[in-house]
C-alpha positions in Angstrom: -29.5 4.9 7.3 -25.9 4.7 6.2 -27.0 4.9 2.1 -24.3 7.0 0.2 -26.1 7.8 -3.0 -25.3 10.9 -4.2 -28.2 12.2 -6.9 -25.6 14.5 -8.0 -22.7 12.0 -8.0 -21.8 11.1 -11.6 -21.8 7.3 -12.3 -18.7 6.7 -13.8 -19.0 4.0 -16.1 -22.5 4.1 -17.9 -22.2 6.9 -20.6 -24.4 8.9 -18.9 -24.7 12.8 -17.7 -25.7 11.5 -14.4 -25.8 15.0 -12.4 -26.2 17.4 -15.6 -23.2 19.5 -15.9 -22.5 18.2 -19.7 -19.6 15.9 -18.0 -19.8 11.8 -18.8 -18.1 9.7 -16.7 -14.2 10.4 -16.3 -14.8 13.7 -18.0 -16.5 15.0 -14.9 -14.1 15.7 -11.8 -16.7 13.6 -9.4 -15.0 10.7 -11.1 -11.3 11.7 -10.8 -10.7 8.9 -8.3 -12.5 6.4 -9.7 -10.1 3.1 -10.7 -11.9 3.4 -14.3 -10.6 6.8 -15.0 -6.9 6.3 -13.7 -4.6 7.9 -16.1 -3.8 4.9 -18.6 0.3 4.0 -19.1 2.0 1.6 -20.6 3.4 0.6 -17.7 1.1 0.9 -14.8 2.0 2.2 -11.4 0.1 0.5 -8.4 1.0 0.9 -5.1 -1.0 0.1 -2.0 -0.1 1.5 1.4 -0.1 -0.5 4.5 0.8 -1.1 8.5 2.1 -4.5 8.2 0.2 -5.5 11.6 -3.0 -3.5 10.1 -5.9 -6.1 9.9 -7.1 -4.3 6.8 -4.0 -5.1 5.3 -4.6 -8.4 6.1 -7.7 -8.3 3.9 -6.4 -6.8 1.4 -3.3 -8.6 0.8 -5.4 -11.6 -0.1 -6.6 -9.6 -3.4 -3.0 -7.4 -3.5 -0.8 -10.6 -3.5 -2.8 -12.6 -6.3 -2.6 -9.0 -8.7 1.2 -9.2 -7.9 2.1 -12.5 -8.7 0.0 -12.7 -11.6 0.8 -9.2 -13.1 4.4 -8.0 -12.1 5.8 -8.1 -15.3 3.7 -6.0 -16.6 3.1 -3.4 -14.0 5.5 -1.9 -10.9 3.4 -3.6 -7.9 4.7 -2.1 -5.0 3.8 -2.3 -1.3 4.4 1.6 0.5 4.3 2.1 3.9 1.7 4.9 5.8 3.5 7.6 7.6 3.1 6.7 11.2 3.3 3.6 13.0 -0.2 2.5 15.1 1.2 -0.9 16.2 3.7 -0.7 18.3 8.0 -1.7 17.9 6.8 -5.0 15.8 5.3 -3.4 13.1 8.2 -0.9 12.9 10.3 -3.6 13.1 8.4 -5.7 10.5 8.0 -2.7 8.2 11.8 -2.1 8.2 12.2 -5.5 6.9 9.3 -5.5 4.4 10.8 -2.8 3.1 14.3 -3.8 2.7 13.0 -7.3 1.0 11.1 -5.4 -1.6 14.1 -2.9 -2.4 17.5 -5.7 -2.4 15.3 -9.0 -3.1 12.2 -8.4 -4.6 11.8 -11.6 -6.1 11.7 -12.9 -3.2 9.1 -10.6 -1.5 5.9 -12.4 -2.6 6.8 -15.9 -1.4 8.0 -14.2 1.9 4.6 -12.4 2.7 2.6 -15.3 1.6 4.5 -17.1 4.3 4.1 -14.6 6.7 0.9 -13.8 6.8 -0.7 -17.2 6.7 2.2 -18.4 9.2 0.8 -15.9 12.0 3.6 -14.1 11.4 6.5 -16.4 11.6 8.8 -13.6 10.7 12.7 -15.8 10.9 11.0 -18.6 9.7 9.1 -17.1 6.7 12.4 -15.3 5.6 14.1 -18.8 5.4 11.1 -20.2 3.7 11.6 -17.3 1.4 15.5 -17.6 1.3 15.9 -14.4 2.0 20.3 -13.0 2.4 19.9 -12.3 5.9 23.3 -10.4 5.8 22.1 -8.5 2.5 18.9 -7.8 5.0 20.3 -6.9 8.1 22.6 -4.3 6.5 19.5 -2.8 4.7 17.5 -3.0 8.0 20.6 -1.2 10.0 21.1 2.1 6.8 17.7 2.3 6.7 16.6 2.6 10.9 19.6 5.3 10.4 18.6 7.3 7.2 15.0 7.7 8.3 16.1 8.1 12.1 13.1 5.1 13.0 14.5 4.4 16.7 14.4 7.6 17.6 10.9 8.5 16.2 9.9 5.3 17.8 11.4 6.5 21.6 9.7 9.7 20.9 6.7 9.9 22.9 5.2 13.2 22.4 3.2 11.4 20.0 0.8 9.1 20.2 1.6 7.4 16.6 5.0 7.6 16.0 6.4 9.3 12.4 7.2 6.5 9.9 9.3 8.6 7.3 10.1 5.9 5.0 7.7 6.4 2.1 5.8 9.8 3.7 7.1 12.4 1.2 5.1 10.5 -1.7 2.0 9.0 1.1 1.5 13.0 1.6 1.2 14.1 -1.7 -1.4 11.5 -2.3 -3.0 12.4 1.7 -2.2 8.6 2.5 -4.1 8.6 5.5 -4.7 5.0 7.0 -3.9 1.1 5.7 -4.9 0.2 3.1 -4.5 3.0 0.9 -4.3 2.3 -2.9 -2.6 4.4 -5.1 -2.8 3.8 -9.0 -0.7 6.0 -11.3 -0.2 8.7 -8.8 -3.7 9.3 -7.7 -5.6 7.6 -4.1 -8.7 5.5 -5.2 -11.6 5.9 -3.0 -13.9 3.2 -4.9 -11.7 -0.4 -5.3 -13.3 -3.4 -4.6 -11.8 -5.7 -2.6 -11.1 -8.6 -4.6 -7.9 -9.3 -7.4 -10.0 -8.7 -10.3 
């Protein structure tokens, strides 16, 4: 029927020795990737892992965007990029440039994905809107299609999602699989709701 209670699942939140192994809540490993029992830091680490043409993504960065803007100076909000690329040379395109904003102008990087993806993906436009350095960019976009060897991954086609090295050393310690991913402190959460709070 699709239900995915677990009788021996420990609920994670209500003080309880739900599947009676003398664990409660984020003392039991059932648990471990629950956002409520996240390592707690002073400085949190979030990041979430997209395809910028995913239309997860697109659902998620409604939630994702409003936690940035309202918490970056109290957290590193960062958007990280799945290894392999499902949509075709515009998202590896787009991802390229994504990326670069975020590293040489993030505070720009909000205002510029707001724009683009309510604009339908108005990419010049949005990173004028944004007044993003477009010769600060396009340097970043050229080292960076070079360090990570994208076109050539990209003319590969022995596979039928291309590699997408740019953030895959840390998306594979965490078994990043698929957008949206989110990533709190180091460890994948399986259970986050889908809204900024």
């Amino acid at each position: 029927v699709g239900a995915k209670f677990d009788p021996f699942w420990e609920i994670c939140d209500n003080k309880i020795d739900d599947n009676w192994d003398n664990l409660i809540d984020c003392a039991d490993t059932t648990c471990s990737k629950d956002f409520q029992c996240a390592p707690k830091v002073d400085r949190p680490v979030a990041d979430l892992y997209i395809m910028s043409y995913c239309p997860y993504w697109l659902q998620a960065q409604k939630w994702y965007l409003e936690v940035m803007s309202k918490l970056w100076k109290v957290a590193d909000l960062n958007i990280k990029w799945v290894p392999y690329i499902m949509h075709g040379q515009k998202e590896t395109d787009e991802n390229v440039v994504q990326y670069c904003i975020q590293k040489e102008q993030k505070e720009k990087y909000v205002s510029y994905l707001n724009c683009f993806l309510k604009e339908e993906w108005k990419n010049a436009e949005c990173r004028k809107e944004a007044k993003i350095d477009e010769k600060k960019l396009t340097s970043c976009v050229d080292s960076t299609k070079k360090e990570f060897s994208i076109d050539e991954k990209m003319a590969d086609t022995s596979k039928q999602y291309p590699d997408f090295d740019i953030d895959k050393s840390e998306a594979l310690k965490v078994w990043v699989q698929w957008s949206p991913t989110f990533v709190l402190n180091g460890i994948k959460l399986d259970k986050v709701g889908r809204n900024a709070k």
